[in-house]
KETOR-192466 format. One record per residue (C-alpha): chain; x, y, z; residue number from 1. Coordinates in steps of 0.02 Angstrom, whole numbers, plus 50000, padded with zeros to 5 digits. Layout:
N
R  chain      x      y      z    n
R      A      X      Y      Z  NUM
...
END
This chain:
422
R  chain      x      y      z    n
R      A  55363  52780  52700    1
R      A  55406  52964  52745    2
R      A  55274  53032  52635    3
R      A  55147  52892  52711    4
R      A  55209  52958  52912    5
R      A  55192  53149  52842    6
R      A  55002  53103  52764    7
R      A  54983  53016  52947    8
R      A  55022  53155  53067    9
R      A  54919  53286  52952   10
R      A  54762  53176  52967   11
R      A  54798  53185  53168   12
R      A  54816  53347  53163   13
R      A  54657  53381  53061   14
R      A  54554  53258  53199   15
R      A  54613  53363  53336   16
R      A  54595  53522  53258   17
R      A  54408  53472  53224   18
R      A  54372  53393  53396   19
R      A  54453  53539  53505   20
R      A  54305  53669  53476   21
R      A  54181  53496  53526   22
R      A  54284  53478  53691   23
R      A  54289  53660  53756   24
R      A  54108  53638  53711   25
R      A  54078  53481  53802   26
R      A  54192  53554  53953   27
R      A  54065  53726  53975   28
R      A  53930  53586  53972   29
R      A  53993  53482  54100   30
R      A  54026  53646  54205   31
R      A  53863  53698  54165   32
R      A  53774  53519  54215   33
R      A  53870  53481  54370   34
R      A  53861  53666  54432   35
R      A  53677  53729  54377   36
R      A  53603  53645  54551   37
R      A  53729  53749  54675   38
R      A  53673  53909  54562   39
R      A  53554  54023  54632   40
R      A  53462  54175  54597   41
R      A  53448  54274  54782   42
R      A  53309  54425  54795   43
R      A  53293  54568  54891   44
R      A  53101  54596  54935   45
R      A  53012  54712  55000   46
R      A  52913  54673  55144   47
R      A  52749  54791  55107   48
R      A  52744  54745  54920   49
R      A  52797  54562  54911   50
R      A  52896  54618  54743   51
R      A  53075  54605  54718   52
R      A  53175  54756  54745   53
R      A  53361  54701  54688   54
R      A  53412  54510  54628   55
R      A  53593  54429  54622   56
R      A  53680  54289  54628   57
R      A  53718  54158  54748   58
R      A  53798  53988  54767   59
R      A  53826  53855  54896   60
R      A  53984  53828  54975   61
R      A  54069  53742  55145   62
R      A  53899  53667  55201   63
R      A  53754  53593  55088   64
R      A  53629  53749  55164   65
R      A  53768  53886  55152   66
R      A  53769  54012  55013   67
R      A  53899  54154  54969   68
R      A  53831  54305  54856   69
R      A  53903  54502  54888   70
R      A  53877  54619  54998   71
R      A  53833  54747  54897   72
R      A  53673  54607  54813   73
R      A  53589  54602  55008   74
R      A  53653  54763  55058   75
R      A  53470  54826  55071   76
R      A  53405  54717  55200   77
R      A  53575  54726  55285   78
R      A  53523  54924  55302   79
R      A  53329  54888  55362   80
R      A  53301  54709  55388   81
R      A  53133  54785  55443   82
R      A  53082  54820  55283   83
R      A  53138  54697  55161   84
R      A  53185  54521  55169   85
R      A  53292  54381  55090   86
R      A  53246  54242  54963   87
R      A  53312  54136  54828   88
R      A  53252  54067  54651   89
R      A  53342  53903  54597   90
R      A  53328  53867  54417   91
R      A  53182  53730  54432   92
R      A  53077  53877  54486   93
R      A  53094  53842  54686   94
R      A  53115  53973  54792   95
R      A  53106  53981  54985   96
R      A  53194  54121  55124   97
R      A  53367  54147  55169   98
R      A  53445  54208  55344   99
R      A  53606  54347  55327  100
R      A  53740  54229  55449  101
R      A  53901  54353  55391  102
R      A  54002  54488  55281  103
R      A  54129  54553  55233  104
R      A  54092  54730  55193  105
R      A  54280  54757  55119  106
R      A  54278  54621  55003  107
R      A  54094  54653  54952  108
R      A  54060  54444  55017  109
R      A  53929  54389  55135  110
R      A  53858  54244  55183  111
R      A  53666  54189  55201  112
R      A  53579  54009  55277  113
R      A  53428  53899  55186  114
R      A  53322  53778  55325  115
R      A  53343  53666  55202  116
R      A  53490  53574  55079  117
R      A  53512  53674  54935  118
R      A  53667  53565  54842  119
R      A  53864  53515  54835  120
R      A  53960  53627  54894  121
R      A  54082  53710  54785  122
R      A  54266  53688  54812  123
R      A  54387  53837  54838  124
R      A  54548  53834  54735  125
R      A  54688  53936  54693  126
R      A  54663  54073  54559  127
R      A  54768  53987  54409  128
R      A  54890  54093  54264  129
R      A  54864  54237  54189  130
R      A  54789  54190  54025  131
R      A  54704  54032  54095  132
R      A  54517  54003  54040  133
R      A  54369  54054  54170  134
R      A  54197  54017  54178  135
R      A  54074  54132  54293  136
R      A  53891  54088  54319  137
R      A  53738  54179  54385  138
R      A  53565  54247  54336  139
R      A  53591  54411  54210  140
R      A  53436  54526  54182  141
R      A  53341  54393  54288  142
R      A  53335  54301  54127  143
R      A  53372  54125  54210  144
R      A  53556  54040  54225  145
R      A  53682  54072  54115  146
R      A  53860  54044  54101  147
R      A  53999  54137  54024  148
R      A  54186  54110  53960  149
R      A  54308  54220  53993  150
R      A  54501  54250  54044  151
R      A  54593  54282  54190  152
R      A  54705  54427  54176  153
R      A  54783  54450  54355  154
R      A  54737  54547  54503  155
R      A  54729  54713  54489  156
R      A  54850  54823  54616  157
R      A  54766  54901  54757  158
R      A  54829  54981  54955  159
R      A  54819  54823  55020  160
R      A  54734  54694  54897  161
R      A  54631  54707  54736  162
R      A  54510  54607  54636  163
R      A  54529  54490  54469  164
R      A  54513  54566  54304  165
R      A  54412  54453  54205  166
R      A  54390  54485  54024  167
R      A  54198  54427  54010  168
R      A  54054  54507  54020  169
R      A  53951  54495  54181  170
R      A  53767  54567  54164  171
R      A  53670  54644  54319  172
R      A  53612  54502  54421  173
R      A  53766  54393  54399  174
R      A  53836  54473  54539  175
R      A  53871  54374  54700  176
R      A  53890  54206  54572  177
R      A  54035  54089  54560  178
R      A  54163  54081  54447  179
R      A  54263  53920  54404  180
R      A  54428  53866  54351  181
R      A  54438  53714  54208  182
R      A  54410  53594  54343  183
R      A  54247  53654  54403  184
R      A  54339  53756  54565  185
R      A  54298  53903  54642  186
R      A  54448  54043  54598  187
R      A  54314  54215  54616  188
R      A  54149  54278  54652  189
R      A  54064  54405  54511  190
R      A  54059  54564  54573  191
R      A  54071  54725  54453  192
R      A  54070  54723  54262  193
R      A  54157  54888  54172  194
R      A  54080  54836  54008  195
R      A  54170  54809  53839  196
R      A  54194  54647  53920  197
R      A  54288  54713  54064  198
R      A  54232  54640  54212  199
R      A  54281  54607  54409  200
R      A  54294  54453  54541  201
R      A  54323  54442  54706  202
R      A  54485  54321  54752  203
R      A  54391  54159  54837  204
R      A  54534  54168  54961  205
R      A  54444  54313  55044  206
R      A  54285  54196  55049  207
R      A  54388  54062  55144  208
R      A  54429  54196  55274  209
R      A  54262  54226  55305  210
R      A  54188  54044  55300  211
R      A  54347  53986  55415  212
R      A  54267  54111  55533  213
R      A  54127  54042  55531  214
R      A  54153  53859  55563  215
R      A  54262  53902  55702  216
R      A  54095  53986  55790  217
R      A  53989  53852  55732  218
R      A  53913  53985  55594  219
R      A  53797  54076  55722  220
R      A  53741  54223  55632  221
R      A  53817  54423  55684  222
R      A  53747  54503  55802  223
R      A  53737  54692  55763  224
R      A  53762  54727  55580  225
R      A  53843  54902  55612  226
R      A  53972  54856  55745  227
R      A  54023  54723  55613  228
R      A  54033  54835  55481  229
R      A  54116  54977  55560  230
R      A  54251  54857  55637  231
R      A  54294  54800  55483  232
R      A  54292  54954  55375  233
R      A  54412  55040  55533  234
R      A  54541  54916  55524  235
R      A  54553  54925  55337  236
R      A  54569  55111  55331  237
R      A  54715  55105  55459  238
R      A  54793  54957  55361  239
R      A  54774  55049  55209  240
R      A  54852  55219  55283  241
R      A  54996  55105  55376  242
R      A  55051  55039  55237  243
R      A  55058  55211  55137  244
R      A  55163  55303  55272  245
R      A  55289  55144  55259  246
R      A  55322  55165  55083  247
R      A  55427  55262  54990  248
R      A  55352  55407  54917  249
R      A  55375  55480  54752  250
R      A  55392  55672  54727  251
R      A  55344  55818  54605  252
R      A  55363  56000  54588  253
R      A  55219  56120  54603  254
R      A  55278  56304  54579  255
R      A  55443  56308  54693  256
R      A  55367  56174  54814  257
R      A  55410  55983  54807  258
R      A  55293  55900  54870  259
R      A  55234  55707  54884  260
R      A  55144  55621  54707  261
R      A  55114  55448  54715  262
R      A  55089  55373  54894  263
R      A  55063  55201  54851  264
R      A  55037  55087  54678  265
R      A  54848  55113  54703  266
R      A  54862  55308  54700  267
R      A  54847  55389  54539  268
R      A  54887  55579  54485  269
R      A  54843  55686  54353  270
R      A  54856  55860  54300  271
R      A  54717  55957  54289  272
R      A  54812  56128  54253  273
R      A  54711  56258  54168  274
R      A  54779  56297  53981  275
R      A  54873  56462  53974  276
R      A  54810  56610  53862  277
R      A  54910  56753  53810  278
R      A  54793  56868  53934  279
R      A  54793  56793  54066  280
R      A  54817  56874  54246  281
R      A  54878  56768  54318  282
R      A  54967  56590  54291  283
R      A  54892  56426  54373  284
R      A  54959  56250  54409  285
R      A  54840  56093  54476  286
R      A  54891  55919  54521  287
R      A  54755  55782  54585  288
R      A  54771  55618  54645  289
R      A  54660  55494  54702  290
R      A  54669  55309  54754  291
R      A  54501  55285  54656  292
R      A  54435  55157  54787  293
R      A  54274  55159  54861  294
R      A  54200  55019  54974  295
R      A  54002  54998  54944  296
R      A  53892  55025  55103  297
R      A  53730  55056  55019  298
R      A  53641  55146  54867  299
R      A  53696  55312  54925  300
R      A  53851  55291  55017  301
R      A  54024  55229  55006  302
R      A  54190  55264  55100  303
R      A  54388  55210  55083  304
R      A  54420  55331  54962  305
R      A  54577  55454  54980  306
R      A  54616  55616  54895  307
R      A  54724  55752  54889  308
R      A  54765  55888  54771  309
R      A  54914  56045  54740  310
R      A  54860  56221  54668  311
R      A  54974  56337  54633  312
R      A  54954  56527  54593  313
R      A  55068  56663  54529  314
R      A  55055  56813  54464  315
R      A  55135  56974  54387  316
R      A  55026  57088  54334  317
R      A  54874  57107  54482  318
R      A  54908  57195  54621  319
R      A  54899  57105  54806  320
R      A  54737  57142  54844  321
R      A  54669  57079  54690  322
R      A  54782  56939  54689  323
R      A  54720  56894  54864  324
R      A  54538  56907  54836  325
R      A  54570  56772  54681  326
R      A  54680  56665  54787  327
R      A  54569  56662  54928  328
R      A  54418  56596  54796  329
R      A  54496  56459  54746  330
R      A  54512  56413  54926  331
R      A  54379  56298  54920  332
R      A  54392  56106  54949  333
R      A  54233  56004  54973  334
R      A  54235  55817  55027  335
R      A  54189  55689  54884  336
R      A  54026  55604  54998  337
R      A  53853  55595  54964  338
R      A  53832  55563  55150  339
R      A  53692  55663  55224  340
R      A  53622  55718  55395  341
R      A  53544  55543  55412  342
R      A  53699  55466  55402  343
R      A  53859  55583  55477  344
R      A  53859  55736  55600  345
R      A  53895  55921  55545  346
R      A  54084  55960  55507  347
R      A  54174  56024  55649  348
R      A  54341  56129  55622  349
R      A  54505  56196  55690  350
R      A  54585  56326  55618  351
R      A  54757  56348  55655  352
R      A  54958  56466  55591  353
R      A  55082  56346  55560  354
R      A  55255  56345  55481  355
R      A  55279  56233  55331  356
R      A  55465  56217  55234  357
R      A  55488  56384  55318  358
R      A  55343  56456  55250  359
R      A  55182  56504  55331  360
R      A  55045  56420  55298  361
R      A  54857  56424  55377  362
R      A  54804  56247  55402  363
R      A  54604  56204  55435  364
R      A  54552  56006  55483  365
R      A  54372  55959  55490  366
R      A  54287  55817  55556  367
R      A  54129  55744  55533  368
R      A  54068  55575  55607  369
R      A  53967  55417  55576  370
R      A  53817  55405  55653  371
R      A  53774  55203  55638  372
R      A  53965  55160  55589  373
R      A  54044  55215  55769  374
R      A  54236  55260  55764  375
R      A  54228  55295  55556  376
R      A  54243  55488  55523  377
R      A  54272  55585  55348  378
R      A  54414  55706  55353  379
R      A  54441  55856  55276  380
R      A  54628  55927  55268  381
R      A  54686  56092  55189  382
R      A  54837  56200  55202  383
R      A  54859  56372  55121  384
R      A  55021  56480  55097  385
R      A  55000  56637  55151  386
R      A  55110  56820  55175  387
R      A  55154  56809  54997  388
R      A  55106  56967  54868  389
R      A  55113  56861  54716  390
R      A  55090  56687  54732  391
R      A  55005  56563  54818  392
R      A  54995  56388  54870  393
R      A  54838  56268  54907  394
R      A  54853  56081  54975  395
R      A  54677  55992  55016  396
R      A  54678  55808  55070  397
R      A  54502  55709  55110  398
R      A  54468  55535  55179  399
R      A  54297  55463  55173  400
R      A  54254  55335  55320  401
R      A  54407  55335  55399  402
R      A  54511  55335  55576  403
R      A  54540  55506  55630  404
R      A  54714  55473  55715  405
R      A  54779  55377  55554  406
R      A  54721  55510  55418  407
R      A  54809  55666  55544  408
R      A  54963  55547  55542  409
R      A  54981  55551  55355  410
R      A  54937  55720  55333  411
R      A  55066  55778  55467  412
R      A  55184  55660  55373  413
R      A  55143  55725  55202  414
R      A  55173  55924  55260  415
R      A  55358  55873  55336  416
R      A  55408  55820  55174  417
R      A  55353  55990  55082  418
R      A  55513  56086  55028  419
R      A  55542  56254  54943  420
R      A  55640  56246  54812  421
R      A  55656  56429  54684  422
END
């Protein structure tokens, strides 16, 4: 009897080991079937040539003619709207225009209307455990609809929120797609891909902010583009630089200064000392850190990001002069922006004495501002020791598309925590 139960359970086990590859496969089918209609490809065209400049992804959600995709897939006729212009591509080979109702330029979401019914509606769900089974769907390579299995590994840490690591591989023109939980829910929206099956979504809970907003104004589309964007991209930065002058910050030693290292968990630092040699004149020190964030506004521009960086100098055998003329070189901090005339002002800067941890320092700030994004500047801190013979002391700090008053608050709050220590 006990050998009879044994033989039993080890055929059962055998008959679920060989169905359990045929249900995962039938579940991906059943995703795949019931999904595939709310699936869209969404193009970019260009007005002049009729031909398609950019494709994504795009699916229906809240209402049977709403679609969600990123910001970053329609960001070119968000730009110029005069030049190009929205469509989509179902998979039976249908296409037809689309209208841009909403964004959010943050969370790289926006929103876009058909005339016509375009499917169910998917529903938004919670994002489920860390190890839990994914499935994300779009149009890769524009080589038709495909869907892909992957994991969900958390969300990553940023300032104020982050996205899902997703270990799958998204292709170019999955972006903007949905991906689904086991039961066919929306948990993210495809948005980046690292490679090496590395890849990014968007939480849906950021979607649900912006589709709440829009049923409460009966989804009437936004009215200027810019104002929308810069509103949004202003409070961020000031949430963002809030939060890091609330925490508590970590602290390192460069030369005899401590100063501040790690601002918040989405701030990273590295050294980037140069290696001593036995002939050298002169000894150097070099600490960078960066919150590695940037927010995409178009092809050639992006802001959010912060950075700030320690050099320290010393020397025994140059004399002042030469010392000085070295030190003074290495004096020169640039802003990480490709933003051009088209898009910011000139620089404009202060120069000004001031005494630091009872040393004196010359401090310069420099502004520059947006030109369609009103209220978002890039700033450019730095802060040099000077009155020393035989060392030296450099502190640069940049923000890209941020609020003026916030960024001077941090970096008035960053020098008052400098101290000299020999």
């Amino acid at each position: 009897m006990k050998k009879l139960l044994q033989k039993s359970a080890l055929t059962l086990f055998l008959i679920i080991n060989m169905l359990a590859p045929a249900f995962a496969e039938l579940d991906t089918s059943k995703l795949y079937t019931e999904t595939e209609k709310s699936v869209y490809q969404i193009r970019v065209i260009n007005k002049q040539t009729g031909k398609k400049s950019s494709i994504g992804s795009g699916f229906v959600v809240s209402k049977d003619n709403i679609l969600a995709t990123n910001y970053h897939v329609v960001s070119e006729y968000i730009n110029d709207p005069e030049v190009y212009s929205l469509e989509y591509l179902s998979t039976s080979g249908k296409g037809g225009t689309l209208e841009l109702i909403d964004f959010d330029i943050v969370h790289d979401l926006a929103i876009v209307k058909s005339k016509q019914p375009m499917g169910v509606p998917l529903k938004i769900s919670y994002l489920p455990e860390k190890g839990a089974n994914l499935f994300s769907l779009g149009n890769p390579m524009d080589l038709g609809f495909t869907i892909i299995k992957g994991t969900n590994n958390g969300v990553l840490p940023r300032a104020i929120d982050g996205n899902i690591l997703f270990s799958g591989s998204l292709n170019p023109g999955m972006s903007g797609g949905p991906t689904l939980d086991q039961e066919g829910n929306l948990v993210g929206v495809n948005v980046a891909t690292s490679g090496n099956n590395i890849s990014f979504l968007v939480p849906a809970e950021y979607l649900k902010v912006v589709l709440d907003r829009l049923e409460g104004n009966s989804f009437k589309s936004v009215d200027d583009r810019f104002a929308h964007s810069s509103n949004q991209l202003l409070e961020n930065s000031k949430k963002i630089v809030d939060k890091i002058i609330r925490n508590k910050w970590s602290a390192t030693k460069i030369g005899t200064f401590i100063v501040p290292a790690k601002l918040d968990k989405s701030i990273r630092c590295w050294d980037a000392s140069r290696k001593p040699k036995k002939d050298d004149l002169f000894k150097s020190y070099f600490t960078r850190c960066s919150n590695e964030d940037n927010i995409y506004i178009s092809s050639h521009l992006t802001v959010g990001s912060i950075n700030f960086e320690y050099l320290w100098l010393e020397t025994d055998k140059l004399s002042p002069a030469r010392f000085y003329r070295r030190y003074e070189k290495s004096n020169s901090s640039v802003i990480g922006s490709r933003a051009g005339k088209r898009d910011v002002t000139n620089f404009s800067c202060h120069t000004d004495f001031t005494k630091i941890a009872e040393h004196n320092f010359k401090t310069t700030v420099c502004r520059r501002d947006y030109l369609k994004y009103k209220g978002l500047s890039d700033m450019l801190f730095t802060t040099a020791l000077v009155g020393e013979k035989d060392k030296g002391f450099i502190f640069n700090l940049d923000f890209t598309g941020t609020d003026a008053k916030s960024s001077l608050v941090l970096f008035k709050r960053m020098l008052e925590t400098f101290k000299w220590k020999k």
